[in-house]
C-alpha positions as CSV (number, residue, x, y, z in Angstrom):
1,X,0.0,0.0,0.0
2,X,1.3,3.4,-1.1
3,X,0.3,6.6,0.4
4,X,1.4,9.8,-0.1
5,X,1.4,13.2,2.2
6,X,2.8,17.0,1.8
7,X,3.0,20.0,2.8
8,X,-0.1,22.3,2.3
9,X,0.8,25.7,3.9
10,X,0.7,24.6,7.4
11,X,-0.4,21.3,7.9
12,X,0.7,17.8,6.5
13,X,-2.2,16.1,3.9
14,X,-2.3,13.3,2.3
15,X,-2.2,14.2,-1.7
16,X,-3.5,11.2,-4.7
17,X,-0.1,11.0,-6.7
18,X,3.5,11.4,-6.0
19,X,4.9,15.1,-6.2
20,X,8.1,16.7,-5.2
21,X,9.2,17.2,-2.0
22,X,6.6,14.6,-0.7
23,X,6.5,11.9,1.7
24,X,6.1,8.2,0.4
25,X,4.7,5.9,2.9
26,X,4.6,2.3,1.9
27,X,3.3,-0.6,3.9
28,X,4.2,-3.8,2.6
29,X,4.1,-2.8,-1.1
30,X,3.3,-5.2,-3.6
31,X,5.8,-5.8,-6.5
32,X,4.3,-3.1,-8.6
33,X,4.2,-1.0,-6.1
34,X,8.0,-1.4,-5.3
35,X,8.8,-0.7,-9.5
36,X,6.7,2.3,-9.4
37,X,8.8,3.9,-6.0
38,X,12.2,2.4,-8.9
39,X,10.6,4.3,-11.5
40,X,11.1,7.4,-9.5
41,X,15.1,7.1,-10.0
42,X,15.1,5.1,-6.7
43,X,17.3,1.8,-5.9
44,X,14.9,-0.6,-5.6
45,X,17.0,-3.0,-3.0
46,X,16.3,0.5,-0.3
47,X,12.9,-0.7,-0.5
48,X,13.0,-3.8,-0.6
49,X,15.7,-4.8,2.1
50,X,13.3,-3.2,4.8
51,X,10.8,-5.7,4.2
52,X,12.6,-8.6,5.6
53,X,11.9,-9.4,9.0
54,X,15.5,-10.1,9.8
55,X,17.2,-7.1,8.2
56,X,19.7,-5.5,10.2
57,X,19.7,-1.8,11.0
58,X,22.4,0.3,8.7
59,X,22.9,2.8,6.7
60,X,23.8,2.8,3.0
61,X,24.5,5.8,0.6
62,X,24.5,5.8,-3.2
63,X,26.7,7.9,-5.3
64,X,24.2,10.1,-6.3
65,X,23.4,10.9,-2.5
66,X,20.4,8.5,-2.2
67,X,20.7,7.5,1.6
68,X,19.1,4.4,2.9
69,X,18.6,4.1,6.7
70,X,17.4,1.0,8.5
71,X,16.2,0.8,12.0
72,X,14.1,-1.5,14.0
73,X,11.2,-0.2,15.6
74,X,9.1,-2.1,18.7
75,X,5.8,-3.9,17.6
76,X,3.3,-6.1,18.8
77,X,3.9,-10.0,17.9
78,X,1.9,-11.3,15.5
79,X,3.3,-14.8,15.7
80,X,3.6,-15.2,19.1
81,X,0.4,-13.0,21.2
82,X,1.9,-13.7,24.7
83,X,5.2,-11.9,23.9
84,X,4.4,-8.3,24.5
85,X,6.7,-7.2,21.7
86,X,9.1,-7.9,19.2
87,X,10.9,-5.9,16.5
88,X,10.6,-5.2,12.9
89,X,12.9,-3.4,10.2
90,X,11.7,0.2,9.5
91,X,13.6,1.9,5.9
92,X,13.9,5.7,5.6
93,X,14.8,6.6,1.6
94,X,16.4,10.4,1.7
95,X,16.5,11.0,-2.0
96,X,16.7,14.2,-3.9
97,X,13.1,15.0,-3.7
98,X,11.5,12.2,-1.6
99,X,11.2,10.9,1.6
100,X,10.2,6.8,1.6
101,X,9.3,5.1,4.6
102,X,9.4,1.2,4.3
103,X,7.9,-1.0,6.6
104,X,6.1,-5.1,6.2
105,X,3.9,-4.2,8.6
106,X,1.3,-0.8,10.0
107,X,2.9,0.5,12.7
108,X,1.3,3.3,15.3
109,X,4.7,5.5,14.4
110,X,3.9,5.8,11.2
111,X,0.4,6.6,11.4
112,X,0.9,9.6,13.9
113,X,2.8,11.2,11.5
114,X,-0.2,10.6,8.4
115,X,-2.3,11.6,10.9
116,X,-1.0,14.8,11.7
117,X,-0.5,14.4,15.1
118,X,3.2,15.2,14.7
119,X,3.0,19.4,14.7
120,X,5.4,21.3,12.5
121,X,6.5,18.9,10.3
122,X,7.9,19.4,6.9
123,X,8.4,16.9,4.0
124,X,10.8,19.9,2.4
125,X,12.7,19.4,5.1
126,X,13.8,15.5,4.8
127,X,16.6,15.8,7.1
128,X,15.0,16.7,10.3
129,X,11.7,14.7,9.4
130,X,14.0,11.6,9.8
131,X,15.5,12.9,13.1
132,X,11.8,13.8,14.4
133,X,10.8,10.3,13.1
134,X,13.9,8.4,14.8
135,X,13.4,10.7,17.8
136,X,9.8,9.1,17.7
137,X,10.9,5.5,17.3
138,X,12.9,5.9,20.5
139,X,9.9,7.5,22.3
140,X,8.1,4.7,21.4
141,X,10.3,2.1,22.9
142,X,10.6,3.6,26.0
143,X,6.5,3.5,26.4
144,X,6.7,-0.3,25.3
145,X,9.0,-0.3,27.9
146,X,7.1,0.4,30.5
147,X,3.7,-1.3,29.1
148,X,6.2,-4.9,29.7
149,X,7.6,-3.4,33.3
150,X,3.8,-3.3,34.4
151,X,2.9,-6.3,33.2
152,X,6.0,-8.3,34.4
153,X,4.6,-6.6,38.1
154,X,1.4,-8.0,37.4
155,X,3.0,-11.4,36.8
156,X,5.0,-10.8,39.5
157,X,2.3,-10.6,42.1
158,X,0.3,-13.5,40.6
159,X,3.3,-15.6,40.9
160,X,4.2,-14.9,44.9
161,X,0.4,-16.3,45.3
162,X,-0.3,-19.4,42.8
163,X,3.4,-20.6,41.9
164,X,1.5,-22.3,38.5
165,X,4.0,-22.8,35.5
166,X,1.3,-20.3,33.3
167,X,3.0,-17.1,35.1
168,X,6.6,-18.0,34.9
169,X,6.5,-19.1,31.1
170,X,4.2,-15.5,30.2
171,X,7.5,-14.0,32.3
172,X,10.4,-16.1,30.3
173,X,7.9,-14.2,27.1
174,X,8.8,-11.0,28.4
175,X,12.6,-11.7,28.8
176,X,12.4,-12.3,25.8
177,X,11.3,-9.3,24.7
178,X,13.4,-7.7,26.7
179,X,16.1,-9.3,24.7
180,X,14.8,-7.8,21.2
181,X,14.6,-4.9,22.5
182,X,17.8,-4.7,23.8
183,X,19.6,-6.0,19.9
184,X,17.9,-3.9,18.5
185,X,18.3,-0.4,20.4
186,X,22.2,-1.2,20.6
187,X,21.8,-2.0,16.4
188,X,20.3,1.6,16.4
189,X,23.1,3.1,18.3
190,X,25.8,2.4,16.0
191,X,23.3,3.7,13.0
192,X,22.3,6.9,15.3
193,X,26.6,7.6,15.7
194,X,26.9,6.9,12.0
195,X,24.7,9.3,11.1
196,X,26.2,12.4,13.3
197,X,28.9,11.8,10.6
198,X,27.2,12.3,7.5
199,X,27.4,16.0,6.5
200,X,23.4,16.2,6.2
201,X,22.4,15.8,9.6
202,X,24.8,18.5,10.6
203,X,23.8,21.2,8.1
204,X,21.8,23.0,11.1
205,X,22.7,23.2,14.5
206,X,18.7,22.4,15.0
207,X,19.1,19.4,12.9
208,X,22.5,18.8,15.2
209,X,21.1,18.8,18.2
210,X,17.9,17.1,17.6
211,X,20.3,14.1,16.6
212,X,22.1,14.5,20.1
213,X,18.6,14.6,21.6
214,X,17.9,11.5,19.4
215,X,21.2,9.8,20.2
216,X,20.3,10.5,24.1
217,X,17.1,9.2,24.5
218,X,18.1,5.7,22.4
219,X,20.9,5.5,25.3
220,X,18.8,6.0,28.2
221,X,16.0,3.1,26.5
222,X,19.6,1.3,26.5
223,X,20.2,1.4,30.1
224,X,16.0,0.8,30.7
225,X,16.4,-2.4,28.7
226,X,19.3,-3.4,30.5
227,X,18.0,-2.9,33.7
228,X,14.6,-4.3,33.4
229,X,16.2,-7.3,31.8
230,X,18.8,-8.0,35.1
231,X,15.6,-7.7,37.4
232,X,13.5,-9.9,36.3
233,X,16.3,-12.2,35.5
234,X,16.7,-11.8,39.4
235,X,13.3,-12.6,40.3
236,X,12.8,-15.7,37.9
237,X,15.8,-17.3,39.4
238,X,14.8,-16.2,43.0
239,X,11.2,-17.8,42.4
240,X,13.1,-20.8,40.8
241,X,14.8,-21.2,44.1
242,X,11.5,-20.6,46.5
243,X,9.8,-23.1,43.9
244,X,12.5,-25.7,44.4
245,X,12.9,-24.9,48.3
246,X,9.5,-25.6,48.6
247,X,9.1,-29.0,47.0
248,X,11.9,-29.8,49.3
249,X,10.3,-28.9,52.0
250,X,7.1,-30.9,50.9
251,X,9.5,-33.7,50.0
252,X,11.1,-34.1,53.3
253,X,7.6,-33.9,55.3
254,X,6.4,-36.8,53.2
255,X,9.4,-39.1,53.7
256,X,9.1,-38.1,57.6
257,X,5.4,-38.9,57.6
258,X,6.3,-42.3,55.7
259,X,8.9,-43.1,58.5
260,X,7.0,-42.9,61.0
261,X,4.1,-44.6,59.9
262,X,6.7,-47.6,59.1
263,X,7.4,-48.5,62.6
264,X,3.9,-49.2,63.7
265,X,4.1,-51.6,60.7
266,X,7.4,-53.3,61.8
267,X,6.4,-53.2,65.5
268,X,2.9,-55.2,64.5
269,X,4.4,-57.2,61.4
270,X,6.7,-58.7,64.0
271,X,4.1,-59.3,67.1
272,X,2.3,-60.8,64.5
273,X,4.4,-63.7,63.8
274,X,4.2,-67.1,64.4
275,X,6.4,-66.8,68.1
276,X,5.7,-68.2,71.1
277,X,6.1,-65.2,74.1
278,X,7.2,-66.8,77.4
279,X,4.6,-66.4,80.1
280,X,1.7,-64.2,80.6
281,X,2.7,-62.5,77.1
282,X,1.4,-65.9,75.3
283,X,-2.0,-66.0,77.0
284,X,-3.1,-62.5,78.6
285,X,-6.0,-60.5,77.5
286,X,-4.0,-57.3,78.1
287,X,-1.7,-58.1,75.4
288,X,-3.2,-56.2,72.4
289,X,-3.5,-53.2,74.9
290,X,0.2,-53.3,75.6
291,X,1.1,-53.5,72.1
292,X,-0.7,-50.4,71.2
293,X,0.0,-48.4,74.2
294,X,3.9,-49.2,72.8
295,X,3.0,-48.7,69.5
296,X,1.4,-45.3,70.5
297,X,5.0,-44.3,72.8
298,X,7.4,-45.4,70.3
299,X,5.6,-43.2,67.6
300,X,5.6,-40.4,69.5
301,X,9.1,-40.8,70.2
302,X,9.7,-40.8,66.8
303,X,7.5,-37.8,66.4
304,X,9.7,-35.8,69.0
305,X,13.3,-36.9,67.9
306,X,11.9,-35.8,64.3
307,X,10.9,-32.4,65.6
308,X,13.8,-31.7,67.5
309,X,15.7,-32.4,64.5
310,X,13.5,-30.4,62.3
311,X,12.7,-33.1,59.6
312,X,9.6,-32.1,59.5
């Protein structure tokens, strides 16, 4: 799909055909639709190589000054619902008169800016469009950021009461989302330095410092990431440990409970055999009495040498 938006006096519009100074947003553009963004003296790998899924973030300039810019950008997972988010390759086409935005799948980014929610912005202007757009990217990982650190809380409280396996595999999904996002910030970083060297983005000390802001804010989502990541890494291994503590515990009750219930068993399995007892022991009534009332101290004995020892 192929949309296209400029600047009418004030205010970005979407316009019906492709004009200078415009912005070209594509969303998983058919073939034709990737021949017709060629036809306009474009390189057609820039718009394909953001399509793949895998493609990693760069930047590529042609001699005619064409840039191509990849980065990855957060978005819900398709293939997987119970990880909160993964990440996809996002292409941003500087050419003469264009700006092309690639991208396989819709993404909320893109939309602000057709939507006009983004104020002040100006297609003529294709350097500092890219920075506001990057500057958005990285705005929009740090609120996916905090979407997963509230929901890894919510886990985190379900899991001190129920222990089920259903909480800590949602919590080994958000590690690994953790994970993405922490490749794919740290892939960004190296295209955000590479940038600051191309004479373009340092034309304007506006444009200059809006790619230090940029460059900033992708650094502090850095050390979010990382953080996030080593805590709950913390707490899944400290609840692996209470988990395993606690089927020890539960194991070592049941093999005390099983000992003690033995020795009743041998006590009886032996008074039961064949064996003349010498005197009164052979022939009194009193006899089954006795043998419980032993029964009954030796168990408790049992019961108090195990509690002292704290087997149970």
């Amino acid at each position: 799909m192929l949309e296209f938006y400029k600047n009418q006096e004030f205010d970005l519009q979407k316009i019906d055909e492709v004009l200078p100074n415009c912005w070209i947003k594509a969303i998983d553009p058919t073939p034709e639709e990737i021949q017709k963004i060629a036809d306009l003296g474009l390189p057609q790998d820039f718009v394909s190589y953001p399509l793949d899924a895998d493609e990693r973030p760069r930047i590529e300039e042609e001699d005619d000054g064409t840039i191509l810019i990849v980065v990855r950008i957060p978005t819900s997972n398709a293939q997987d619902p119970e990880i909160p988010y993964g990440t996809m390759p996002l292409g941003i086409i500087l050419a003469d008169k264009y700006i092309v935005t690639v991208c396989s799948q819709p993404t909320s980014i893109l939309d602000a800016f057709a939507s006009g929610k983004i104020a002040k912005l100006s297609t003529t202007k294709r350097y500092r469009f890219t920075l506001r757009l990057l500057m958005s990217v990285t705005n929009r990982f740090l609120d996916a950021l905090r979407d997963i650190n509230k929901l890894t809380d919510e886990l985190e409280d379900m899991l001190s009461s129920t222990m089920k396996n259903d909480v800590l595999i949602r919590l080994f999904k958000c590690q690994k989302s953790y994970v993405y996002f922490s490749q794919a910030l740290k892939q960004n970083e190296l295209v955000l330095i590479k940038m600051s060297r191309l004479n373009g983005f340092k034309r304007f000390e506006e444009d200059e410092d809006l790619l230090q802001d940029v460059i900033t804010e992708n650094t502090q989502a850095i050390d979010m990431t990382s953080i996030s990541s080593d805590i709950l890494s913390g707490m899944m291994d400290a609840f692996a440990s209470v988990i395993s503590n606690n089927l020890n515990v539960v194991m070592k009750i049941l093999a005390s409970v099983t000992i003690i219930m033995e020795i009743p068993n041998i006590i009886t399995g032996f008074m039961g055999m064949n064996v003349n007892f010498p005197g009164m022991l052979d022939e009194s009534p009193a006899v089954p009495a006795l043998i419980l009332c032993l029964l009954l101290l030796v168990t408790c004995i049992a019961i108090y040498i195990f509690n002292k020892k704290d087997w149970f």
